[in-house]
C-alpha positions in Angstrom: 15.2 -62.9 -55.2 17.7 -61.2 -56.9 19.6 -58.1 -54.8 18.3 -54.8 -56.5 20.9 -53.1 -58.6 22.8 -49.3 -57.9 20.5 -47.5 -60.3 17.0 -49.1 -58.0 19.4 -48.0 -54.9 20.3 -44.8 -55.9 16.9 -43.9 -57.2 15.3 -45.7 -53.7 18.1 -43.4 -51.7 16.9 -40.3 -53.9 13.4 -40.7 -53.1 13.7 -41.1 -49.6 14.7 -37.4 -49.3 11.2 -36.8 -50.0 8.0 -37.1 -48.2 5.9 -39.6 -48.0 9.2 -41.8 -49.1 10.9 -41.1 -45.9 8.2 -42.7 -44.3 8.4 -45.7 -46.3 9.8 -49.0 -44.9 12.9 -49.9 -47.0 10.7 -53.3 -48.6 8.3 -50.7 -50.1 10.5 -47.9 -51.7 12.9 -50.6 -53.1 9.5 -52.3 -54.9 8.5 -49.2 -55.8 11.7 -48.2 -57.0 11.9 -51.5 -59.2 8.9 -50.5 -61.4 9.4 -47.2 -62.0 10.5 -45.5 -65.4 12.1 -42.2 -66.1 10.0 -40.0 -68.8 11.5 -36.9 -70.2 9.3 -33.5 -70.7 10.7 -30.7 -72.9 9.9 -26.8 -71.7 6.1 -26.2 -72.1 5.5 -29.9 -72.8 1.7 -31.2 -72.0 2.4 -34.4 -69.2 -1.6 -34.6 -68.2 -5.0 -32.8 -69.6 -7.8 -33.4 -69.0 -8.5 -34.6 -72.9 -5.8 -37.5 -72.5 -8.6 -39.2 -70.3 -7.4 -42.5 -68.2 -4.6 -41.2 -66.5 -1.7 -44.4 -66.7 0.9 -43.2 -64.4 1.7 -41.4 -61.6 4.4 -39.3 -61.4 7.0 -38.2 -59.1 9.3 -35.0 -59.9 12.9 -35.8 -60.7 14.4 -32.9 -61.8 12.6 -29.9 -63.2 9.3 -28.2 -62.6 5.6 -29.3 -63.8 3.1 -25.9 -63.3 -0.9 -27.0 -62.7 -3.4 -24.7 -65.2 -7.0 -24.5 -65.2 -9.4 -23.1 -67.9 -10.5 -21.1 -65.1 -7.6 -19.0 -64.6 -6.3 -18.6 -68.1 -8.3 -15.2 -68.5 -5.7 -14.3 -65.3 -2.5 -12.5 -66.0 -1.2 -15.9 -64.2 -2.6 -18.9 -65.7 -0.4 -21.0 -63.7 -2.4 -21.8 -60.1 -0.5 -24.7 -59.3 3.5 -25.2 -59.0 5.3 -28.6 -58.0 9.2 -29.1 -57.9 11.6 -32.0 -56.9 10.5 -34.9 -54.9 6.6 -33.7 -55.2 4.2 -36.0 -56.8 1.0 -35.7 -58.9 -2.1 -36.5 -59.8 -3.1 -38.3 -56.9 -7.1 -36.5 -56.5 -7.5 -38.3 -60.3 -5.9 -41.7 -59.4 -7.5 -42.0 -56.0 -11.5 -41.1 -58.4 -10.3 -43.2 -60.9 -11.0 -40.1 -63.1 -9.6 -38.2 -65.7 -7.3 -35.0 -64.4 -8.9 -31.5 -64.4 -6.2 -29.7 -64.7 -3.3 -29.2 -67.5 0.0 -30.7 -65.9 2.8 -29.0 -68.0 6.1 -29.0 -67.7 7.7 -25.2 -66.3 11.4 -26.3 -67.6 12.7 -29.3 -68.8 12.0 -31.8 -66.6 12.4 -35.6 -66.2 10.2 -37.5 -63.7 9.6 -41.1 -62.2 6.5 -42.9 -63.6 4.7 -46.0 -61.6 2.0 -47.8 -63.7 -1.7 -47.0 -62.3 -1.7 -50.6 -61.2 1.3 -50.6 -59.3 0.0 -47.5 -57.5 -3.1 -49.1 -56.6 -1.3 -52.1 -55.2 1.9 -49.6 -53.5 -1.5 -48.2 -51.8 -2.4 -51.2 -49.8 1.2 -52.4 -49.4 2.0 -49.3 -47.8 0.4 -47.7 -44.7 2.9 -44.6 -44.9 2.1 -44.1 -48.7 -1.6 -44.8 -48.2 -2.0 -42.3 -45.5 0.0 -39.7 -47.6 -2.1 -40.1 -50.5 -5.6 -40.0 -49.0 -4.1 -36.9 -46.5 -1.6 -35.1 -48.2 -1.9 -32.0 -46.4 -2.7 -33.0 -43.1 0.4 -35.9 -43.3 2.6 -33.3 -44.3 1.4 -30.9 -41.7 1.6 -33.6 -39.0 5.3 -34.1 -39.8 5.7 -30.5 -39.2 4.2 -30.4 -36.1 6.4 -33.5 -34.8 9.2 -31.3 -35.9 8.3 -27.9 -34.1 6.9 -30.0 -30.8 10.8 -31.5 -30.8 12.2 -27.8 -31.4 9.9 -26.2 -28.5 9.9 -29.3 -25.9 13.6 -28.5 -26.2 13.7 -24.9 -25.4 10.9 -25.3 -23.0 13.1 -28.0 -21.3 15.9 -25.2 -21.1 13.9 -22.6 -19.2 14.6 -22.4 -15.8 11.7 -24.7 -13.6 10.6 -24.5 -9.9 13.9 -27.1 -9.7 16.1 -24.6 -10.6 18.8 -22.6 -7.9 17.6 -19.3 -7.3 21.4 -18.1 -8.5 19.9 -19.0 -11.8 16.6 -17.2 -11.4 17.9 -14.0 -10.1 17.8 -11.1 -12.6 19.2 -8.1 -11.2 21.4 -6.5 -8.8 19.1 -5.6 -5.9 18.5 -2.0 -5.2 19.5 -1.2 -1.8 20.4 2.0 0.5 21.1 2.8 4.0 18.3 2.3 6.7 18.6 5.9 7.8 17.4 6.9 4.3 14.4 9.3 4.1 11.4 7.7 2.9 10.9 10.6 0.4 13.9 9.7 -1.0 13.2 6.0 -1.1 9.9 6.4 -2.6 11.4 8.7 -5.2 13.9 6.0 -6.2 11.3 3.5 -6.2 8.9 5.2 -8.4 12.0 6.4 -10.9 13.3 2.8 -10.9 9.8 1.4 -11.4 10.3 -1.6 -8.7 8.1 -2.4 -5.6 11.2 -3.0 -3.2 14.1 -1.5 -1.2 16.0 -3.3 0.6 17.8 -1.4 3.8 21.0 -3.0 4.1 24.6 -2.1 6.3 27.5 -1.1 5.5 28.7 -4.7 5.3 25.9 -5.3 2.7 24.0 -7.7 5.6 20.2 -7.4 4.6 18.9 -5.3 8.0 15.3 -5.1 6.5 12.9 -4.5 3.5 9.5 -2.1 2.6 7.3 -2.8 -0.4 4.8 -0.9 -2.1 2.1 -2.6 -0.4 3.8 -1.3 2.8 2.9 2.4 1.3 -1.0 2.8 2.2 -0.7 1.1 5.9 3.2 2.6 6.8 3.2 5.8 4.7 -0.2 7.4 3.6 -2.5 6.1 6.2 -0.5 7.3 9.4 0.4 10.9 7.5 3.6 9.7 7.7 6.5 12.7 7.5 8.1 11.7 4.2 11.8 12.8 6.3 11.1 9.9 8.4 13.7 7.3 8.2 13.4 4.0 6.4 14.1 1.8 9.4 11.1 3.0 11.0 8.6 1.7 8.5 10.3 -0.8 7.3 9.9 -5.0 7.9 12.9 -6.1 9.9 14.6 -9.7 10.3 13.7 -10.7 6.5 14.0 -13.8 5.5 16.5 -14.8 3.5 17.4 -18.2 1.3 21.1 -19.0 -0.1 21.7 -18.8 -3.4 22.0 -22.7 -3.8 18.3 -23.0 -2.5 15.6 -24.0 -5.2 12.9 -22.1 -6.2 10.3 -24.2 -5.1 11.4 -23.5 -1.1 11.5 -20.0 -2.2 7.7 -20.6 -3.1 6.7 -22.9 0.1 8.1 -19.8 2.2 6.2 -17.0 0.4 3.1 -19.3 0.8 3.4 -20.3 4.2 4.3 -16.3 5.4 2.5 -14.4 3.2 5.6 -12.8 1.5 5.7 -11.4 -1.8 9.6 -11.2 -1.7 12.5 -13.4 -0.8 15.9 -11.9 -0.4 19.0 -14.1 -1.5 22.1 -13.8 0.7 25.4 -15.4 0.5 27.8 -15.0 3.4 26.4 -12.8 5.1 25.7 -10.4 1.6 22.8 -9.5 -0.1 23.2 -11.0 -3.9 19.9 -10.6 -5.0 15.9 -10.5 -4.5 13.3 -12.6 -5.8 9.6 -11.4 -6.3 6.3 -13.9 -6.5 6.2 -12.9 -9.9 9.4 -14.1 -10.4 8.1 -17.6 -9.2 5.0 -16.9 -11.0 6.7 -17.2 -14.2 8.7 -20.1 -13.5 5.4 -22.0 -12.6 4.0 -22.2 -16.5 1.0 -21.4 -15.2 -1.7 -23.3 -16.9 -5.5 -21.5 -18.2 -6.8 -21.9 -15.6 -4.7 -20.7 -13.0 -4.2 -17.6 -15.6 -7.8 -16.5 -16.0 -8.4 -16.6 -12.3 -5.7 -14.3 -11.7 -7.1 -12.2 -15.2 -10.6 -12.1 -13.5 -9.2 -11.2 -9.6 -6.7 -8.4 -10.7 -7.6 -5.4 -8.9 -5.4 -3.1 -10.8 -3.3 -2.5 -13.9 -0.1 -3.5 -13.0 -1.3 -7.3 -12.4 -2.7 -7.0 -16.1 0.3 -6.0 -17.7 2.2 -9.1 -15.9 -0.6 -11.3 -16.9 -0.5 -10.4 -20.5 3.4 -11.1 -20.3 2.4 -14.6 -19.1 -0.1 -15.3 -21.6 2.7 -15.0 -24.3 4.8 -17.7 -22.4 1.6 -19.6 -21.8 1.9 -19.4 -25.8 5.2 -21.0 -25.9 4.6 -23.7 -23.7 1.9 -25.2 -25.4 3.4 -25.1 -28.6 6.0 -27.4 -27.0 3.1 -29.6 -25.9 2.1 -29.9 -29.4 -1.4 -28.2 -29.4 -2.7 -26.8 -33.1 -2.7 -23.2 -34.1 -6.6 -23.3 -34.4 -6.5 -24.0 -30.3 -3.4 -21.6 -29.9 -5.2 -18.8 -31.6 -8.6 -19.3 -29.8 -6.6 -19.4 -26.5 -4.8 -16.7 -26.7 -7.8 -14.8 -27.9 -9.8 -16.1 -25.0 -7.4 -14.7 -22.7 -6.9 -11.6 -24.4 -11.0 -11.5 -24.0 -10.6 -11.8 -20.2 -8.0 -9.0 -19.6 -10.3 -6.5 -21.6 -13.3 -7.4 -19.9 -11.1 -7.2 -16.5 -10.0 -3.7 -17.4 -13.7 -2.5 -19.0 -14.9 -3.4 -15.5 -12.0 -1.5 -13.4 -12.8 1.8 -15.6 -16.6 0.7 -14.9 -16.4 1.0 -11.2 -14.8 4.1 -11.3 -17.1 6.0 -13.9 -20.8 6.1 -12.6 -22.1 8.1 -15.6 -20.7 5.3 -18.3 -22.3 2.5 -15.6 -25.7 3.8 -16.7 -25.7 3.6 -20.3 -26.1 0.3 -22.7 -23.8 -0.8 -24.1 -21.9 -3.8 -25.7 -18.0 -3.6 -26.3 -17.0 -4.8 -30.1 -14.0 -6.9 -30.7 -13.5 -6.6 -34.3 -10.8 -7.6 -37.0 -8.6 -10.8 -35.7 -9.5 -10.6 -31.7 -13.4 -10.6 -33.5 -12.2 -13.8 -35.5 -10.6 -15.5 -32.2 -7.5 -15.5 -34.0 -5.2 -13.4 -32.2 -1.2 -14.5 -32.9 1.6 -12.6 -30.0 1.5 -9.4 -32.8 -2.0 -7.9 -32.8 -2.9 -4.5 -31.9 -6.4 -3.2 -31.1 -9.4 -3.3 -33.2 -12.5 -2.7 -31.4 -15.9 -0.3 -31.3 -18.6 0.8 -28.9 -22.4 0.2 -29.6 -25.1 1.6 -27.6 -28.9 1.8 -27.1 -30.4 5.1 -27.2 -33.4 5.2 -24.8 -36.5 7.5 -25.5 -35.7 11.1 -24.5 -32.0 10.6 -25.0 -29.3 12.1 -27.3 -26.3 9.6 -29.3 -24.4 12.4 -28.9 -24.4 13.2 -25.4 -24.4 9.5 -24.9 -21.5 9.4 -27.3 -19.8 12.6 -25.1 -19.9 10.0 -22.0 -18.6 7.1 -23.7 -15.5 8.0 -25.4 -13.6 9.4 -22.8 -14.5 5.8 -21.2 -13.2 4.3 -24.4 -10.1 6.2 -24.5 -9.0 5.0 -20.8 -9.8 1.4 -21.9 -7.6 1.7 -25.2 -4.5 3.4 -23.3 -4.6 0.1 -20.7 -4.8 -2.0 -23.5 -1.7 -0.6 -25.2 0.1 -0.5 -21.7 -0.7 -4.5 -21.5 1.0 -4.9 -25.3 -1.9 -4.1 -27.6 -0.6 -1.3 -29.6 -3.1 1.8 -30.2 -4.3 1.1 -33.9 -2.8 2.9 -36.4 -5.9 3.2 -38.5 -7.6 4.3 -35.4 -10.1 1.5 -35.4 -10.7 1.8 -31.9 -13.8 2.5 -29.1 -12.2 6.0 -28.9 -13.2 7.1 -32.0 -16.2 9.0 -32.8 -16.4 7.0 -36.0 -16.5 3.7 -33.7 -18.6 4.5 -30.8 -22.4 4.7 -32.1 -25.6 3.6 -31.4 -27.3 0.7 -33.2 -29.1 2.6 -35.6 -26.1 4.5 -36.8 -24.2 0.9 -36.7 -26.6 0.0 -39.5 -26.5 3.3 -41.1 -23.0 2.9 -41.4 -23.0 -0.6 -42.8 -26.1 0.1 -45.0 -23.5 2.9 -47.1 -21.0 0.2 -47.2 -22.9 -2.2 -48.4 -25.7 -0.1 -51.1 -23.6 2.9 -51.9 -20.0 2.3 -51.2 -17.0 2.4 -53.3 -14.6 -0.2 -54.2 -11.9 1.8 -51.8 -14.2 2.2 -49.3 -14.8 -1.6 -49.0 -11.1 -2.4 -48.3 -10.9 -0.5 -45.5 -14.2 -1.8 -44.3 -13.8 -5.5 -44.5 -13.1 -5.8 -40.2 -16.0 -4.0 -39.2 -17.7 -7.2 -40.3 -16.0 -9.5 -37.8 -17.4 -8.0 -34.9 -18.6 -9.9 -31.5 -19.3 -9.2 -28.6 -17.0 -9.4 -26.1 -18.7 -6.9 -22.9 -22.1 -5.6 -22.3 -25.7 -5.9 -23.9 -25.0 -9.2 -26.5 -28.4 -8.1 -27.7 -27.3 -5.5 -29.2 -24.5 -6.9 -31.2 -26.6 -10.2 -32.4 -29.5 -8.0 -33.3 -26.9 -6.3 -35.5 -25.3 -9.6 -37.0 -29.1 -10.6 -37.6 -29.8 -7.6 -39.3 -26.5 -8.0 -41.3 -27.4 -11.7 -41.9 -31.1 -10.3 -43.9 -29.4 -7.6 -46.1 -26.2 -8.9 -47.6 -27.1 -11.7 -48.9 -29.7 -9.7 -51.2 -26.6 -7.2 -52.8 -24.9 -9.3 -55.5 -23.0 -5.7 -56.5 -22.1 -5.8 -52.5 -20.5 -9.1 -52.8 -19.1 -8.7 -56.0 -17.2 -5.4 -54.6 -15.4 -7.9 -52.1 -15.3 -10.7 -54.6 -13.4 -8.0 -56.6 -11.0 -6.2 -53.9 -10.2 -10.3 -51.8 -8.2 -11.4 -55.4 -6.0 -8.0 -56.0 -4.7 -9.9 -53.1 -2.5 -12.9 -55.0 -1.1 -15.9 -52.9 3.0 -15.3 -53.4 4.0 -18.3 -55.6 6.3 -17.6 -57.9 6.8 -19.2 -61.8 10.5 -19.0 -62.1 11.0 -19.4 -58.1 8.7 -20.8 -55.6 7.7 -17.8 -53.4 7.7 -14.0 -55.2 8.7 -12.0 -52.2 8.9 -8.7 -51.1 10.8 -5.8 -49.3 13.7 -7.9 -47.8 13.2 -10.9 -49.3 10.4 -11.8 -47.0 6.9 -12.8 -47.6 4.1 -11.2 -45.3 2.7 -14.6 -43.6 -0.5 -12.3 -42.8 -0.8 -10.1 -45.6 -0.7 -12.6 -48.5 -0.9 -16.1 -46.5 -3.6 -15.4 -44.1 -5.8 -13.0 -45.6 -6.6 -14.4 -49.0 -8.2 -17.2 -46.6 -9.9 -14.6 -44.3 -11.5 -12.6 -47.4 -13.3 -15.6 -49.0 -14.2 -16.8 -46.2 -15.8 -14.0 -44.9 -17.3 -13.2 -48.4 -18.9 -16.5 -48.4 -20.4 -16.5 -44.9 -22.0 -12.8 -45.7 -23.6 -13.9 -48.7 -25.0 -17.6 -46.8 -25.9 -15.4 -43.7 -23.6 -17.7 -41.3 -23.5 -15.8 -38.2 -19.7 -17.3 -37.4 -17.0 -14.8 -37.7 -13.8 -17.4 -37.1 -12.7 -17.9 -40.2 -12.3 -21.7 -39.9 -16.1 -22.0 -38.6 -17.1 -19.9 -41.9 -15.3 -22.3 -44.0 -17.0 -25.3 -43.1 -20.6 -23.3 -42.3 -20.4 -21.8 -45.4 -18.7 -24.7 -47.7 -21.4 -27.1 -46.6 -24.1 -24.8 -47.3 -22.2 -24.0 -50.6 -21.9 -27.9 -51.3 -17.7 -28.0 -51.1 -16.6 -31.2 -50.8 -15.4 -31.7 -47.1 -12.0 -32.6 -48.3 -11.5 -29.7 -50.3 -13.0 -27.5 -46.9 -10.4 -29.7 -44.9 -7.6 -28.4 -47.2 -8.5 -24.9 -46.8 -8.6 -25.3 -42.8 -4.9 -27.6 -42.9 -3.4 -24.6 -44.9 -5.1 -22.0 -43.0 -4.1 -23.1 -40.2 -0.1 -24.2 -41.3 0.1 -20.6 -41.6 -1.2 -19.3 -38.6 1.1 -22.1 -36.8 4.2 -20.5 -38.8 3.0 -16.9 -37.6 3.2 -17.7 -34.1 6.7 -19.3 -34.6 8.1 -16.7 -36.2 6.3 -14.1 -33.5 8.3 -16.5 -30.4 11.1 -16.4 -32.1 10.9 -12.5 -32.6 10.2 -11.6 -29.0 13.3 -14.3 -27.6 15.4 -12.2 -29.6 13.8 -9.0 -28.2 12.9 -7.9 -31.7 9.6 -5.7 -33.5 6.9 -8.5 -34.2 6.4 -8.7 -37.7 4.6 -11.4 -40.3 7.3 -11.2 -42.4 9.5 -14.2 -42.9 12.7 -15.1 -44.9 11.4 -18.3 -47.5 15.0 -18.9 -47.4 14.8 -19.6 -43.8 12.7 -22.4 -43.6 13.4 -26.0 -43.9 12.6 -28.7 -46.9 9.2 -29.6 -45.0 7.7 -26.1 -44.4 8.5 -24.8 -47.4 7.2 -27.7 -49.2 4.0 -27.1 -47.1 3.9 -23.7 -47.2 3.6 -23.7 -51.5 1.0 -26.4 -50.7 -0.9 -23.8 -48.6 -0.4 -21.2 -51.1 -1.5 -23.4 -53.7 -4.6 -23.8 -51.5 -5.2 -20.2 -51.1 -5.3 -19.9 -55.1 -7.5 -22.6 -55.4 -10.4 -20.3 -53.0 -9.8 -17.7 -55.0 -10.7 -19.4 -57.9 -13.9 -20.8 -56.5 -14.4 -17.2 -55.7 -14.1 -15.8 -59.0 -16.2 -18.3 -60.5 -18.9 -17.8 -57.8 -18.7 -13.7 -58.4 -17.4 -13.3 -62.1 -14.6 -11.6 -61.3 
């Protein structure tokens, strides 16, 4: 067999560039690139139709653009749905049926591309496992390659975090905040409280550690015994601590605590005190797995635990991405846990309020925490529904509740939720209402509402619940589930309001951005999924709110083909995955969590996917304005 030529080598090395060529053993691209031809397409060209019928080659994007139409769409200011670009390939969907194309393939610029013969294909197919798998799961291949990708990026940072192996010279934080032991203890406790720490350590004048009081030395040492507050520090505090050099690792720091009962280890180094380690400090270095996590979520007696714990979720976040686990998971988890510290802080404010202990009630999640797909940047969405018993007011049950509510939101926001800006929150009037004004409210909505009114409505449909009386909330969803189905103007209103909201693919470009350059990953990647999804679960009376569930609940009842559902998941879910990247990489540089992101930014791969899950999002659309005449 003769050696292939420059021109099959060059066109072979082009290629592999590319996925699924990359992929491909060397033996298969260079046959491959033996029997391909290159076919030229002039500016607004036809390449495919639907009219053409047997489709005879398939083609691979040299240079140039080929944009996708659809009779559907024409009567859209953008009649273009679909957009492909170097190194993409199409029409596979038709070659794999053996079918004719539905849609119009035509070429954006000039463009030249790479032709294989049907036959060829068909036989590269079951040459080639990489190819084959490629073709038959585009999406999910390419999403699978990303993954690889970002579980190499994260196991690396992971790796450089510092472990229960590490010196505590490397763990150590901050200069320790010391005083003399003759200090008063007003004093002391007045530089504790302004500091915000739970420590002082009492040390000489040669900086030798002499002792150490804590704020759990405050209620036995302090408040208890009416201690005078002039009283020195020496006399309450814990003398002889224990100290560890700076070379020792922080797994003896942790045997020590354990085996004591300590919940601080000073570090000393020639006599000197360097630094101080808390158990949180170790806490943190531990990765500390779900279920560790939730036990401490369910135990924590007070806020301050809370606030750590939702700190450690957010690494919890990182770590897993490292260990490769999908966004669907990631989101679910970190919603989960997110659950657990509400429900931990409802029941603090619970045992403190008797007259809110006596009333019914079920605590809402609504909007993305309703969905179970919380990212790191989510602020608070929730409502109160109640039972009004016979003889009872809403209002004065509603007087009772809100102040409840408000204490509830203000922990929330001091454990990282933000206070919502819209004010869709337990604390508001408008959010805090019995069942039947629940379904007075939705019956407006849904019978006599507005356009306008429907946009800012769409979340209060996502509601679960996440505390109290579930009967309440399902007898709501079931009463939901009887009347929306029945309102074609109702679901038309949404129909009409979900596709003001157009995926960002560009014509001339790939992505049309915004303010910055940046597209908004939630905004115009996630929520174009979320709409239809939740349109199509109202109107088939699926009782799931997570949008992935509603998909498939909804699709099959709707008769989508399963792989078209499976594409809408993959790119739903590529998204959410680039969300919580972008999120990490926000907080390690101590920045404000946005969605937005730089297209520029982004690598060949996840760019390439992320026009793929675009594409996607257009492609519900258009089922939706089919289903709804829009």
């Amino acid at each position: 067999m003769a050696a292939p030529n420059s021109l099959i080598l060059a066109t072979a090395e082009h290629l592999s560039r590319f996925a699924p060529f990359d992929s491909m053993t060397r033996e298969h691209l260079t046959w491959m690139a033996e029997r391909l031809k290159l076919g030229y397409y002039s500016k607004g060209e036809i390449v495919l139709s639907p009219e053409i019928g047997d489709i005879r080659n398939f083609f691979i994007i040299k240079q140039g653009e080929i944009h996708g139409e659809q009779d559907v769409v024409r009567a859209q200011d953008d009649a273009t749905w679909l957009e492909l670009h170097e190194g993409e390939c199409f029409p596979l969907g038709a070659l794999l049926s053996r079918r004719p194309v539905n849609s119009t393939y035509r070429a954006g610029v000039d463009t030249f591309c790479y032709e294989l013969a049907t036959d060829h294909f068909h036989e590269l197919l079951h040459k080639c496992p990489a190819f084959h798998d490629f073709c038959t799961r585009r999406l999910a291949n390419l999403l699978e390659q990303s993954k690889q990708v970002i579980q190499a990026q994260y196991t690396k940072s992971s790796s450089e975090q510092q472990s229960m192996t590490s010196p505590l010279s490397a763990i150590v934080r901050r200069e320790p905040v010391a005083c003399a032991p003759d200090t008063p203890m007003r004093q002391v406790l007045e530089t504790m409280n302004s500091l915000g720490i739970g420590s002082m350590v009492a040390i000489d004048t040669q900086k030798r550690p002499l002792g150490i009081f804590t704020l759990h030395d405050v209620l036995s040492r302090v408040t208890l015994p009416n201690l005078d507050l002039n009283t020195p520090l020496s006399s309450v505090m814990s003398t002889n601590p224990v100290t560890l050099p700076p070379h020792a690792l922080a797994y003896e720091a942790a045997l020590v605590m354990a085996k004591h009962g300590f919940r601080h280890i000073l570090v000393e180094e020639n006599g000197k005190l360097i630094g101080l380690l808390s158990e949180k400090d170790l806490f943190t270095l531990q990765r500390v797995g779900l279920r560790q996590l939730s036990g401490i979520i369910r135990k924590a007696d007070d806020l301050e635990t809370l606030k750590h714990a939702a700190e450690d979720i957010r690494q919890l976040a990182h770590n897993m991405l490292a260990q490769g686990i999908t966004a669907e998971q990631l989101t679910q988890i970190i919603s989960t846990l997110n659950d657990l510290l509400t429900t931990r802080i409802i029941e603090l404010e619970l045992e403190a309020d008797a007259a809110a202990r006596e009333i019914d009630f079920c605590w809402l999640a609504l909007g993305s925490e309703g969905r179970f797909e919380q990212t790191l940047n989510t602020d608070q969405d929730n409502g109160i529904l109640f039972s009004v018993p016979d003889g009872k007011d809403a209002e004065a049950l509603r007087g009772v509740m809100l102040p409840f509510a408000k204490r509830i939101n203000q922990a929330l926001a001091a454990c990282g939720f933000p206070l919502c800006n819209g004010e869709v929150m337990a604390s508001n009037p408008k959010w805090c209402l019995s069942l039947a004004e629940w379904k007075e409210t939705f019956d407006k909505w849904i019978y006599h509402g507005a356009p306008m009114d429907l946009l800012h409505s769409t979340i209060f449909f996502d509601f679960r619940p996440l505390f109290g009386n579930r009967h309440l909330a399902e007898n709501l969803r079931e009463w939901l589930g009887e009347v929306t189905p029945k309102n074609t103007r109702f679901l038309h209103q949404l129909a009409v309001n979900a596709l003001r909201n157009k995926p960002p693919l560009g014509i001339v470009r790939d992505f049309v951005t915004g303010d910055g350059h940046t597209i908004d990953l939630k905004l115009n990647g996630i929520t174009p999924f979320v709409d239809a999804a939740r349109i199509f679960s109202l109107a088939n009376a699926v009782s799931a709110t997570n949008t992935l569930q509603r998909l498939r609940e909804a699709g099959e009842k709707l008769r989508m083909s399963a792989q078209d559902i499976d594409a809408y998941c993959d790119a739903f879910l590529f998204i959410q995955l680039l969300r919580l990247r972008l999120h990490h990489e926000q907080c390690q540089a101590g920045e404000n969590l946005t969605n937005k992101v730089d297209p520029d930014t982004l690598n060949a791969l996840d760019s390439r996917i992320l026009r793929e899950a675009f594409r996607q999002a257009r492609k519900l659309q258009t089922k939706l304005a089919l289903d709804y005449q829009v």
